[in-house]
N, C-alpha and C positions, 0 to 999 in steps of 0.2 A: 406524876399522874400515872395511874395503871394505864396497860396498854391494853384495848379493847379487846374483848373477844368472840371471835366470829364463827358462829356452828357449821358445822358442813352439810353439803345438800342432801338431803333425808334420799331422792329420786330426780335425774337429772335427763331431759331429753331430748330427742334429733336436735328440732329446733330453738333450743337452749332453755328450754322453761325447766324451773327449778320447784323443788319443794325444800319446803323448811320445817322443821317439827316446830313444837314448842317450845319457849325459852322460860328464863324467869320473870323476864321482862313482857313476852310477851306470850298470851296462853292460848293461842290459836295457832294453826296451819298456815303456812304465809306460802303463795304460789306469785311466783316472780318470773318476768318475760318480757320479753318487747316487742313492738307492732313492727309490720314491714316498713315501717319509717322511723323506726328508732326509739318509739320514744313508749318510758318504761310502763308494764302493767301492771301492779300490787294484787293480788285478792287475798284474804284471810277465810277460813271458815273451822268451822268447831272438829269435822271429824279427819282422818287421815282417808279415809275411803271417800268423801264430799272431794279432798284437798286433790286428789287421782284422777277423779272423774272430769273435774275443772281443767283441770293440768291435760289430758287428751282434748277435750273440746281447743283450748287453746293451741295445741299442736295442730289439731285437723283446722284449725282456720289460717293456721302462718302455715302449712306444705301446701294451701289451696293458693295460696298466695305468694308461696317466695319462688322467686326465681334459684336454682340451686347453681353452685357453680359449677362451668361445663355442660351444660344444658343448652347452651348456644350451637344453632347450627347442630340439635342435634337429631338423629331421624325420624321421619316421621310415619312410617310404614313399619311395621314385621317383616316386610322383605328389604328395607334400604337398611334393617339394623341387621340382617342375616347377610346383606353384602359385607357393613364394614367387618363384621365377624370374621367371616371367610377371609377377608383381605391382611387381618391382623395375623392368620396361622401363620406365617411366614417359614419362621424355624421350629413350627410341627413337623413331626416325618410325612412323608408324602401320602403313608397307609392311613394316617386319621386323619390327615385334608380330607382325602377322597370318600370317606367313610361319613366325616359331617356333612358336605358338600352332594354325596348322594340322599344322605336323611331330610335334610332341610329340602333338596329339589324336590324328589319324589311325596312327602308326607307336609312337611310344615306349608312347604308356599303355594301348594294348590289350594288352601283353606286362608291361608293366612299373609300372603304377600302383599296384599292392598289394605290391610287391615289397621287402622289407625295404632300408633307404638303405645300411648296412654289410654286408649281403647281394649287393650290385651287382658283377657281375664283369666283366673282359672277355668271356668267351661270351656272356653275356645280351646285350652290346651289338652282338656279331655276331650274334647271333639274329633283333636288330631289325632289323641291315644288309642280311641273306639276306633275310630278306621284305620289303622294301625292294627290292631289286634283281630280284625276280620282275617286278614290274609300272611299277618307275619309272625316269626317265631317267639317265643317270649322276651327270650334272648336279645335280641332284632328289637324289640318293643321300650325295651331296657333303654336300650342303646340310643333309639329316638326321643325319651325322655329324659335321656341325660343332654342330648342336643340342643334342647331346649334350654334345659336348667343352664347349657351354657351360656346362651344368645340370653338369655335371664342376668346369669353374673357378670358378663361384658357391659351390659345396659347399665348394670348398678355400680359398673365399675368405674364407668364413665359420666356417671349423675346425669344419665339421661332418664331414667327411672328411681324414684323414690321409694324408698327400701318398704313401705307399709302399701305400695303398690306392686306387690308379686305377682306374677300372671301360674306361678307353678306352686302356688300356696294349696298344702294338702291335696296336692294329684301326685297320685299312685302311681309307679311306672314300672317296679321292682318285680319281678316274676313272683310267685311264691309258689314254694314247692309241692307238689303232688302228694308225698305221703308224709305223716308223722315223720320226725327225726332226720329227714332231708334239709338241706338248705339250698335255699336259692340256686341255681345253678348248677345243680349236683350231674354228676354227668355218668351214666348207669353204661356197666361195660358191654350189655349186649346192644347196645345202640351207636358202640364204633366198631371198624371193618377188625374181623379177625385174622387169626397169621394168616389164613391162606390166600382170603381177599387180599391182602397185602405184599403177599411172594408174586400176588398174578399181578398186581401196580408194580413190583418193582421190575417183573421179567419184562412187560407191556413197555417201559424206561426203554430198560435194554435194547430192546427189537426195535426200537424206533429212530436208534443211534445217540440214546445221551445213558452210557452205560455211568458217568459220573454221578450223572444226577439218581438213578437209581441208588447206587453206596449213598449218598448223602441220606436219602431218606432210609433206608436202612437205617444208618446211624440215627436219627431222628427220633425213630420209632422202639428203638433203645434206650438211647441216652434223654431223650426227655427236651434235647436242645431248642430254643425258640429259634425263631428263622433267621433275626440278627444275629446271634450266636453262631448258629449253622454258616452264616455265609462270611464271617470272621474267623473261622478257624484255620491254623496253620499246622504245619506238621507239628511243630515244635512244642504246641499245644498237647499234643497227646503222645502217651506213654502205652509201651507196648509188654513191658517185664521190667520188673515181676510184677507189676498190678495195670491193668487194663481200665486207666482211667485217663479221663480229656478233663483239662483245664481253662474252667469259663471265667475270664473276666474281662471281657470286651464283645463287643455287637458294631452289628454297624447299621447305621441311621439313613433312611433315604428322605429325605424333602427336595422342596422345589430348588435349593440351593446344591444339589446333588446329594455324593453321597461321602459319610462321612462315619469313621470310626469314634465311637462311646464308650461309657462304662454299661454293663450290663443296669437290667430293671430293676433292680434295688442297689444297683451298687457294690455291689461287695462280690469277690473272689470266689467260685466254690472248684468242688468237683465233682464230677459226675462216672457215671461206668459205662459198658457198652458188651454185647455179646461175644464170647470168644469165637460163634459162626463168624463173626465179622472182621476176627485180629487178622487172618493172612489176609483178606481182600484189601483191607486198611492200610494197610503196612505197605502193601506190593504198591498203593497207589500214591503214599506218601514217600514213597522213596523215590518218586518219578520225578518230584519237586525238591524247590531247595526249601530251607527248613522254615523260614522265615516267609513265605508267600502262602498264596490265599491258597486254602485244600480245594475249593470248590468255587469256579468263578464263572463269568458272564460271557459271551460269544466273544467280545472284544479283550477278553484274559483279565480284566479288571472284576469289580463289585455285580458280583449277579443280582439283576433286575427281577423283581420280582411276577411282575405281569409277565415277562419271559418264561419263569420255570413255571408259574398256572398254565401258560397255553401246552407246556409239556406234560402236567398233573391232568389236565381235562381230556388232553387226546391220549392219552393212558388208562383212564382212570376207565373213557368209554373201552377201551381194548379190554382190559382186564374185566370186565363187563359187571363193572359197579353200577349203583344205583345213582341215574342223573337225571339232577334237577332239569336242565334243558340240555341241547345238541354240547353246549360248552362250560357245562356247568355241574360239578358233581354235588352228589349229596355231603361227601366228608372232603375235607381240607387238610391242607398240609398240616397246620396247626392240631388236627383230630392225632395226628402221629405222636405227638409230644402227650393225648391224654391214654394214646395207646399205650407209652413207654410209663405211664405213673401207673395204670395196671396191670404191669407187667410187672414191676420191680412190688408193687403192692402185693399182688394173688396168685405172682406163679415164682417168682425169686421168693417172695415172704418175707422182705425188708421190713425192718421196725419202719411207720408212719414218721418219725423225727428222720431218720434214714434218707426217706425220700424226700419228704419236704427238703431237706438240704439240699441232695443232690438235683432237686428241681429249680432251687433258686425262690420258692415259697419263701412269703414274709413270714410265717407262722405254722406250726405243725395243726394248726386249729384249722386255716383252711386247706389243705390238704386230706384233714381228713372230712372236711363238710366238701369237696367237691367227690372225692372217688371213695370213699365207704361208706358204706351201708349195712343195712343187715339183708342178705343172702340167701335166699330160697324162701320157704314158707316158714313162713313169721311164728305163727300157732303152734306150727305141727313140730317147730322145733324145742318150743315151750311147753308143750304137753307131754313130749317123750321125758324134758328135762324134770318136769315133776313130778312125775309117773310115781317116784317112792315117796311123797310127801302124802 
């Protein structure tokens, strides 16, 4: 006797309803399913579009109905899922604890802390975004919609929300850029501190008694180094002749569980360069140490704390009489140093774009060059001279 043969599912979904085309046997759409008690549901009808529409209906009456697993015990506010959230970062670094943990206090839970969890809709989540975008950067704005979208994928992670219940369905959060041919995020060089703002941050270091932490950002605002990098490095690390280059592949990680040495943020080994104003001060400082210990470290000689060297960046930064945001708070960040060195090595060294993206540790020479180039004075007036003989 032949061995039967059985079609595969034409469209198959959450809640297990199936579609079947047509057979020889049977010349309709056949939609198959079962009720929250088991027991099975047949429908036939003549079109594949009829057979679809059936097939949702019956999904939207078993998610109204089934309990999912993991859904026990699970929260029932916007704020008791924003605790266990936070409570799950565990072996996050300590910089994106505190970063979620301020978004969510500050913006999510004054609108949304008592807010029923299956009550959560997309308006509510623009609601948060609109008063967000009154008084924060776009940047900033970014970042609190991505906060979100996480307390979103923990939820669906934990089948405490039903994946065709999104509360971040089609809200916008993504900056967009000002002009034609900018991307997202693009970062325009008269908008970070120039050399000289920067000689008077590192003298303002100086005078204050952390002549180390000055060279560090020196080096910084050269080599392009991110802060784990910066506070990972050892003499041994860098090369003084014939080629004046530091070798990045390691960082170090701060979370709640202390602090701990990584692989850098994509993983992979580069190298980077650094100014030859900087090879004697380098050198002189690197040979103070043995080869193998930290270049730059913490009050206690271990892993420099990062709240430590801010209170030294904010009372310098007022010395050198930058622009600040409050008594302790400046306008540009340590991290601006590192977009300082991808403009420097871009518009005044003239490194090829692939060049730098290396030496910065970029996934892609594409965003490197969608964050730091542009087109460069007046747009027109450069295009009018250019076709002056056409």
């Amino acid at each position: 006797m032949p061995r039967r043969q059985y079609n595969r599912a034409l469209a198959t979904y959450e809640h297990g309803t199936k579609i079947y085309a047509p057979t020889a046997g049977e010349t309709r759409f056949r939609i198959l399913t079962k009720d929250p008690a088991g027991k099975r549901i047949t429908l036939r009808v003549a079109t594949e579009a009829e057979a679809r529409t059936q097939a949702r209906a019956l999904e939207a009456m078993l998610a109204s109905s089934t309990v999912l697993p993991g859904r026990r015990g699970a929260p029932g506010t916007v704020g008791q899922l924003a605790d266990r959230y936070l409570a799950s970062l565990g072996s996050r670094s300590t910089r994106y604890v505190e970063r979620q943990e301020y978004l969510l206090r500050m913006w999510v839970r004054p609108l949304l802390d008592d807010h029923p969890l299956q009550a959560w809709t997309p308006a509510d989540s623009d609601q948060v975004l609109d008063r967000g975008r009154v008084s924060l950067a776009p940047a900033t704005v970014q970042n609190l919609g991505a906060a979100m979208r996480a307390l979103v994928t923990y939820a669906f992670k934990n089948r405490w929300l039903p994946r065709e219940a999104d509360p971040m369905w089609m809200v916008r959060y993504t900056p967009r850029p000002d002009h034609q041919g900018e991307a997202a995020g693009f970062v325009p060089r008269d908008e970070l501190p120039t050399d000289e703002q920067c000689a008077a941050l590192f003298a303002a270091l100086t005078d204050q008694g952390h002549p180390d932490w000055a060279l560090a950002m020196r080096l910084k605002s050269r080599s392009g180094l991110r802060w784990g990098e910066l506070i990972a490095l050892r003499p041994c690390d860098i090369t003084f002749t014939p080629k004046r280059t530091i070798t990045v592949h390691r960082a170090v990680e701060q979370s709640r569980q202390g602090f701990a040495i990584k692989t850098t943020k994509n993983r992979q080994r580069r190298h980077t360069i650094y100014a030859a104003s900087l090879r004697d001060d380098l050198e002189a400082w690197c040979a103070q140490r043995p080869s193998d210990a930290l270049l730059f470290t913490g009050t206690d000689g271990g892993y420099a704390n990062r709240r430590t060297i801010q209170r030294y960046w904010a009372r310098a930064s007022k010395k050198a009489g930058w622009p600040m945001q409050g008594p302790m708070s400046s306008v540009w960040h340590p991290h601006d140093l590192r977009h300082v060195a991808a403009c420097w090595m871009l518009y005044d060294v003239r490194l090829e774009p692939p060049a730098v993206s290396a030496m910065l540790g970029h996934a892609t020479t594409a965003f490197t060059l969608s964050r730091f180039v542009s087109v460069r004075g007046d747009l027109t007036a450069t295009a009018t001279a250019a076709t002056d003989r056409w």
